[in-house]
C-alpha positions in Angstrom: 0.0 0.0 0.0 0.9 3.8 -0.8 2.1 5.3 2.4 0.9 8.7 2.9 3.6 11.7 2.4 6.0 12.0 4.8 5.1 16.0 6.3 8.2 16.5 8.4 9.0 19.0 11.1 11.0 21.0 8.5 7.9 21.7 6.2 5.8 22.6 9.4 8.4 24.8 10.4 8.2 26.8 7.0 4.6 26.7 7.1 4.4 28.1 10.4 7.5 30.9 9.5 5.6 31.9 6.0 2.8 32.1 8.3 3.9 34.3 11.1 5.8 36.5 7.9 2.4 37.1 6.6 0.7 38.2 9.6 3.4 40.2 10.4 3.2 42.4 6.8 -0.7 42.5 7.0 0.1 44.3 10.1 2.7 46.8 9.3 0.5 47.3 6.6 -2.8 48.2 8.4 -1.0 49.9 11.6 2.4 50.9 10.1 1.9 54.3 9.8 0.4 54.4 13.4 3.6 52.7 15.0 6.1 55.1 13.1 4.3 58.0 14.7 4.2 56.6 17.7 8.0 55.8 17.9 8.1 59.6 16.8 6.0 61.3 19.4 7.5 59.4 22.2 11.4 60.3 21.3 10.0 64.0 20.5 8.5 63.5 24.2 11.8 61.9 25.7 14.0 64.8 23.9 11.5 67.8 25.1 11.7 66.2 28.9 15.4 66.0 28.6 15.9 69.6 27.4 13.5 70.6 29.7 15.0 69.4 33.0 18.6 70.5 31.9 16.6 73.9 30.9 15.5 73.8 34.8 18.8 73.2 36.1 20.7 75.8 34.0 17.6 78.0 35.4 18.4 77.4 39.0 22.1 78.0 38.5 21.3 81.1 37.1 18.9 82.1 39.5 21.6 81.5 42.3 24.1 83.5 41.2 21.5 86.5 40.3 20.9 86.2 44.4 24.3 85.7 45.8 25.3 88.9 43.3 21.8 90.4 44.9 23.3 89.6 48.7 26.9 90.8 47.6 25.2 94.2 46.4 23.0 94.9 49.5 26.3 93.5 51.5 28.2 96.6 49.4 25.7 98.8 50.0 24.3 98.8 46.5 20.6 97.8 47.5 18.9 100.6 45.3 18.1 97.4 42.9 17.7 95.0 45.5 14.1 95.2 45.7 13.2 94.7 42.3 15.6 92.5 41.3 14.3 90.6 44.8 10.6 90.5 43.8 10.9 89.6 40.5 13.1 86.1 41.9 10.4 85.5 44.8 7.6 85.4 42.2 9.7 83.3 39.2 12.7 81.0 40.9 12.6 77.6 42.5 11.1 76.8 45.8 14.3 77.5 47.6 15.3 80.5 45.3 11.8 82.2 45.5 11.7 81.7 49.9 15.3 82.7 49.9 14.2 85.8 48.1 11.5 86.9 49.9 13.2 86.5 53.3 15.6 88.5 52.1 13.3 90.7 50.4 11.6 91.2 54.0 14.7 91.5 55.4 16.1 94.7 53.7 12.6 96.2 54.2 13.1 96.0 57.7 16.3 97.6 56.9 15.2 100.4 55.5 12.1 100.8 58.4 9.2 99.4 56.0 7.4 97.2 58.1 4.4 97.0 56.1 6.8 95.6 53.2 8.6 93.3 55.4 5.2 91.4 57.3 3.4 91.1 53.6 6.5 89.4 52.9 6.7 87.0 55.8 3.0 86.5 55.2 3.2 85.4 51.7 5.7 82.9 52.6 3.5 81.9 55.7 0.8 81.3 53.4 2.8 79.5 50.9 1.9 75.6 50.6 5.1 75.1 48.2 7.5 76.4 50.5 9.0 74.2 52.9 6.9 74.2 56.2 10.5 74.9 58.3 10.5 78.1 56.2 6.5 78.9 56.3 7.0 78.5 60.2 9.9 80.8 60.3 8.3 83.6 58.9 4.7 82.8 60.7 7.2 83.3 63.9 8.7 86.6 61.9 5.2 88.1 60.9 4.0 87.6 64.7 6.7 89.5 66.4 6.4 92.6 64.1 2.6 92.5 64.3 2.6 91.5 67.8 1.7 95.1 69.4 -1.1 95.5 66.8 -2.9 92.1 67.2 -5.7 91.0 69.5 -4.4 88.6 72.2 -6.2 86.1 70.9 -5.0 86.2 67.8 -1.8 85.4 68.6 -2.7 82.8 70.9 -4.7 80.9 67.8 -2.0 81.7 65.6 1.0 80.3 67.3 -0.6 77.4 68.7 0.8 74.7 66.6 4.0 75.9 67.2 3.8 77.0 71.1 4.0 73.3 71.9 7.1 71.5 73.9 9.2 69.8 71.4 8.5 72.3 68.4 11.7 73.8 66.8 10.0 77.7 67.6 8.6 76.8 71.3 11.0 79.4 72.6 9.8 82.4 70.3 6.2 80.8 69.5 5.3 79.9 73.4 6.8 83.7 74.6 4.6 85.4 72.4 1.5 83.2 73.8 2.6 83.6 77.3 2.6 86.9 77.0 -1.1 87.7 74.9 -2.6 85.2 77.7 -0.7 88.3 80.4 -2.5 90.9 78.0 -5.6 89.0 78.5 -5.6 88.6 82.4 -4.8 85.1 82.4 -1.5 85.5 84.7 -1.3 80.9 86.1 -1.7 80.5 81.9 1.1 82.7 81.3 2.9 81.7 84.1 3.1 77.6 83.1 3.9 78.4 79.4 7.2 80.3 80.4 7.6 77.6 83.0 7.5 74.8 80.3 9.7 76.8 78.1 12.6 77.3 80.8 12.3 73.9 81.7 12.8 72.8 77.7 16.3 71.8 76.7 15.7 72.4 73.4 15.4 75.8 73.8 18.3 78.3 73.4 20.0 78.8 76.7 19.3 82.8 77.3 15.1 82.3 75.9 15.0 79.4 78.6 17.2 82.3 81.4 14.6 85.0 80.0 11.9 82.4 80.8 12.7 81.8 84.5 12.1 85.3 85.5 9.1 85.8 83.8 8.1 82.8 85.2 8.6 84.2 88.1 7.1 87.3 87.8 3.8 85.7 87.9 4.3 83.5 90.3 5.5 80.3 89.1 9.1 79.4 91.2 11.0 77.4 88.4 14.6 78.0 90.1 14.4 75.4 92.3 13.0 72.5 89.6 15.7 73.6 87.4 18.0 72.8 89.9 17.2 69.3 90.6 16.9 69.0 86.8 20.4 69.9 86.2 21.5 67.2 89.4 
């Protein structure tokens, strides 16, 4: 009897090849086109981002040296460009380059007796989510002290609360100010305790926590001898 044809794994293998090589032109065919454009678009992307972030960085540099030549000016006593030359970096650098600038931009104010200048300054750093919080608690602490005179007691109080807390980097400066709006409002044990709790707070600078024992005092509250045993 005949025996059927041999099909061998060779001639399935071409089969399956010629196959595959058919699929693959009907496809460049239909979606060709749509894959060069593609490949296109995404190293037009790839190149734009590139340029973009060295673009940034070349920025920044530049920025920097426009404020260090700003600082070396005011340092000179060339500040009649300061100002401008300050506002216009606070409202276009970096992050760092724009809080840099308006601290310093509040701090010449307050060289030149513009207070006015030199809070709305500290304020719109205060009230700036993109700044870093050390540097929107700085000013906050800033703003307060200038304003401090002006400001209902309790505004102060509400104000500095998150900060006027043992353990907070500003509880020296942030729980003096409180202690003394709760003396402006009568309320002399409140006032006493705070500066208590600040001259009893390591973390505070040595002559705030000195500052704060006599106060203390003053309204009644004996921290001498506690600090003592503290120290032994």
């Amino acid at each position: 009897m005949a025996q059927p044809p041999d099909v061998g794994e060779t001639f399935l293998r071409e089969v399956d090849e010629n196959l595959r090589r058919d699929q693959m032109r009907d496809f460049f065919k239909a979606y060709g086109n749509w894959l060069i454009a593609g490949v296109v678009l995404f190293l037009a992307a790839s190149g734009g981002l590139i340029w973009w972030r060295q673009h940034q960085v070349q920025r920044s540099e530049a920025q920097v040296e426009q404020l260090a030549g700003i600082y070396n000016d005011i340092g000179a006593g060339n500040s009649a460009q300061a100002p401008q030359k300050l506002d216009a970096l606070s409202s276009d650098g970096s992050k760092a380059i724009r809080g840099s600038a308006l601290f310093a931009r509040a701090a010449l104010a307050l060289q030149q007796n513009d207070t006015k200048t030199a809070v709305a300054r500290y304020m719109a750093i205060a009230g700036d989510n993109g700044l870093p919080q050390p540097y929107r608690d700085a000013a906050l602490i800033r703003q307060t002290a200038l304003e401090f005179d002006r400001l209902p007691p309790q505004e102060v109080i509400a104000r500095l609360q998150p900060l006027a807390r043992p353990g907070e980097p500003w509880f020296g400066s942030a729980g003096e100010m409180t202690a003394l709006a709760f003396a402006k409002q009568g309320k002399s044990a409140e006032a006493g305790q705070l500066f208590a709790a600040i001259a009893k707070d390591n973390n505070v600078p040595r002559t705030v926590r000195e500052r704060a024992v006599q106060l203390a005092g003053s309204f009644g509250v004996d921290i001498g001898s506690a600090l003592q045993s503290q120290a032994r």
